[in-house]
C-alpha positions in Angstrom: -27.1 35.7 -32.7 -28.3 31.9 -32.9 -28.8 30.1 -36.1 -32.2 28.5 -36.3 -31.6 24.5 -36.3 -32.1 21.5 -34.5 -30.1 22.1 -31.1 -32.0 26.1 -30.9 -35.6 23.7 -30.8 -34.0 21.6 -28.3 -32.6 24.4 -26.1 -35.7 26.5 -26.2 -37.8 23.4 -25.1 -35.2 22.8 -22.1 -36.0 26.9 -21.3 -39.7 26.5 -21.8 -40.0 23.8 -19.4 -37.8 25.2 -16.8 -39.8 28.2 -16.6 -42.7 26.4 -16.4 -42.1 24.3 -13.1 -40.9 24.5 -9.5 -38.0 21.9 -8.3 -38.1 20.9 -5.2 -35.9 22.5 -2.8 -34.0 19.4 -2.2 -33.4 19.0 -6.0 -29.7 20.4 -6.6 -30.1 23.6 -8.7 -28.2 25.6 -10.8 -29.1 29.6 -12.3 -28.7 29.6 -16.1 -28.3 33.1 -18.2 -30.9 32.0 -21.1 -28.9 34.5 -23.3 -25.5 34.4 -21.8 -23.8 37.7 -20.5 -20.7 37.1 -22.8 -23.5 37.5 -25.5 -24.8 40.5 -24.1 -27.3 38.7 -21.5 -28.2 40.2 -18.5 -28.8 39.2 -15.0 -32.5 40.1 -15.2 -35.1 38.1 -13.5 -36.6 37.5 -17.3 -32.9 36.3 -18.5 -32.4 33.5 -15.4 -33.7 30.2 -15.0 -32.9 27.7 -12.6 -31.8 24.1 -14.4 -30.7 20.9 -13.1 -27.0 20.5 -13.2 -27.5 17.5 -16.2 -29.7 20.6 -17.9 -27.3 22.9 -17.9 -24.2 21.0 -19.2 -26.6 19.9 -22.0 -27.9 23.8 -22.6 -24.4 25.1 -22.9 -23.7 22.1 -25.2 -26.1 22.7 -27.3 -25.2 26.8 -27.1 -22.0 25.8 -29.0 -24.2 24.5 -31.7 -26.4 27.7 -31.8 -24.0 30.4 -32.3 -23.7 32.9 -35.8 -19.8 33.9 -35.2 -16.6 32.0 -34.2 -16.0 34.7 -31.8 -19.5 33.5 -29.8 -18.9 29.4 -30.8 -15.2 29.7 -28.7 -17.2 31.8 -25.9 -19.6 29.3 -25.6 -17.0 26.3 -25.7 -14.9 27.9 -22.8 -18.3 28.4 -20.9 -19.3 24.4 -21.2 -15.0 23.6 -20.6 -15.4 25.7 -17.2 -18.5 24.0 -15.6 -17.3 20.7 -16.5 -14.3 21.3 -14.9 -14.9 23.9 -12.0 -16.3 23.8 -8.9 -17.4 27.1 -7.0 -18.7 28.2 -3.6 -22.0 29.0 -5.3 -22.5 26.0 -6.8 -21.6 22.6 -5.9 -21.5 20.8 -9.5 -19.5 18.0 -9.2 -16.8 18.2 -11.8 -17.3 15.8 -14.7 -14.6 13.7 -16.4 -16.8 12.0 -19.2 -17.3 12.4 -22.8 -18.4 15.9 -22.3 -15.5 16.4 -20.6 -13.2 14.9 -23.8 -15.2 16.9 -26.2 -15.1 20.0 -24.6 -11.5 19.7 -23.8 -10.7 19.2 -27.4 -13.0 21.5 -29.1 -11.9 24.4 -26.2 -7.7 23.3 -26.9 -8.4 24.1 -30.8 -10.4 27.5 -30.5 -7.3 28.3 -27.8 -4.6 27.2 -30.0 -6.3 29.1 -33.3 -6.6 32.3 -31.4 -3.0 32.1 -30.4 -1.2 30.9 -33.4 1.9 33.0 -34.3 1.9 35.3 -30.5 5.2 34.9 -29.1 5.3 35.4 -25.0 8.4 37.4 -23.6 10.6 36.1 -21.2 9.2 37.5 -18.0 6.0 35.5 -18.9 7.8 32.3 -19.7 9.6 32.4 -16.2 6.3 33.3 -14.5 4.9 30.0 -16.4 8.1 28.1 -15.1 7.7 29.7 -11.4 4.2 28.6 -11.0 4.9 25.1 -12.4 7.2 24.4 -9.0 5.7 22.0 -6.7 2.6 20.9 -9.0 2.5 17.3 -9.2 3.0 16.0 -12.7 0.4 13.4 -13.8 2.5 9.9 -14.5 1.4 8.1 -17.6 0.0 4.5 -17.9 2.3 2.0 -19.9 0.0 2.4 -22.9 0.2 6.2 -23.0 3.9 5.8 -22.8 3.9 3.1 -25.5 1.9 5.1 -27.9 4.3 8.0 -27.4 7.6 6.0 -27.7 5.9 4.6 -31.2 5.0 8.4 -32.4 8.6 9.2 -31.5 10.2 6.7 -33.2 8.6 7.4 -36.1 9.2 10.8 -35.9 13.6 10.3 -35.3 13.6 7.1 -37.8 16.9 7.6 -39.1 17.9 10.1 -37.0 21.5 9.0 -35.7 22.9 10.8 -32.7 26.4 10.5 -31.2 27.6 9.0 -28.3 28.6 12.0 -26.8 25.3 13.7 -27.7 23.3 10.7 -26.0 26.1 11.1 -23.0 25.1 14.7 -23.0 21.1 14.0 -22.9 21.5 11.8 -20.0 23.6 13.6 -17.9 20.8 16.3 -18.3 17.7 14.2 -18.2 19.4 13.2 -14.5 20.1 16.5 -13.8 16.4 17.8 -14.5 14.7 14.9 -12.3 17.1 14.8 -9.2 16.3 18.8 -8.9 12.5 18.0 -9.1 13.2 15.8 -6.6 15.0 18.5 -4.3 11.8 21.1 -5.1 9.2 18.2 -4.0 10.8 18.0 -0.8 
């Protein structure tokens, strides 16, 4: 189940510690599965250990590192992608936007976009997507992230001559699309 390197040494030192010492009740706390249920892990007394919330970011960090299959790496990357990002009633983690964050949201984009290369979604699914889109707030870009894209695009569509009434045509609709947005944000 986990290769023998560098990061399994680290992460059974993190787990030896923890069961080795009491935090104080004041000291935020957070359960870790020591072999994780989606690995076959239980929730045994022997299986649990309580980490800080730094320790167990940094356990199921290094749990991407340990892993035999693909199957257990992409497991392990969606575990680390959902603490950094969610918050639950049971455990108060603030949700972290740093270079975790970035890495995890990368390597957890990649294993998503392998496992569903080539699946086509129906219809129904596409206007469920579209329905629950209504009414979220899109994120606006900064002048850099719009300059970067314009450059990529240009690129992209050098040479690429369009027609007046094509341009007319992709106005008219780009109009169209943001003065309904408008109507569904009010």
């Amino acid at each position: 189940m986990y290769l023998q390197n560098k990061y399994t040494n680290v992460y059974n030192n993190i787990i030896t510690r923890a069961k080795s010492r009491d935090l104080p009740k004041e000291i935020y706390k957070e359960t870790h599965h020591i072999i994780p249920r989606c690995l076959g892990g239980s929730n045994s007394k022997d299986n649990l250990v309580e980490l800080t919330a730094q320790e167990h970011r940094l356990c199921h960090l290094l749990l991407t590192k340990m892993t035999v299959s693909k199957e257990h790496t992409r497991k392990m990357w969606y575990a680390v992608w959902m603490i950094l990002r969610v918050e639950n009633q049971d455990q108060k983690r603030s949700v972290s936007k740093g270079k975790f964050y970035e890495l995890a949201k990368l390597e957890f984009t990649k294993l998503m976009s392998a496992l569903h290369k080539g699946k086509t979604v129906s219809e129904e699914t596409k206007r469920k997507i579209s329905e629950g889109q209504i009414g979220k707030i899109i994120p606006t870009k900064t002048d850099v992230q719009k300059k970067l894209i314009s450059e990529k695009l240009s690129s992209k569509l050098t040479g690429l001559v369009r027609s007046e009434e094509t341009r007319k045509k992709m106005s008219e609709a780009k109009k169209a699309y943001w003065s309904e947005k408008k109507k569904l944000k009010v």
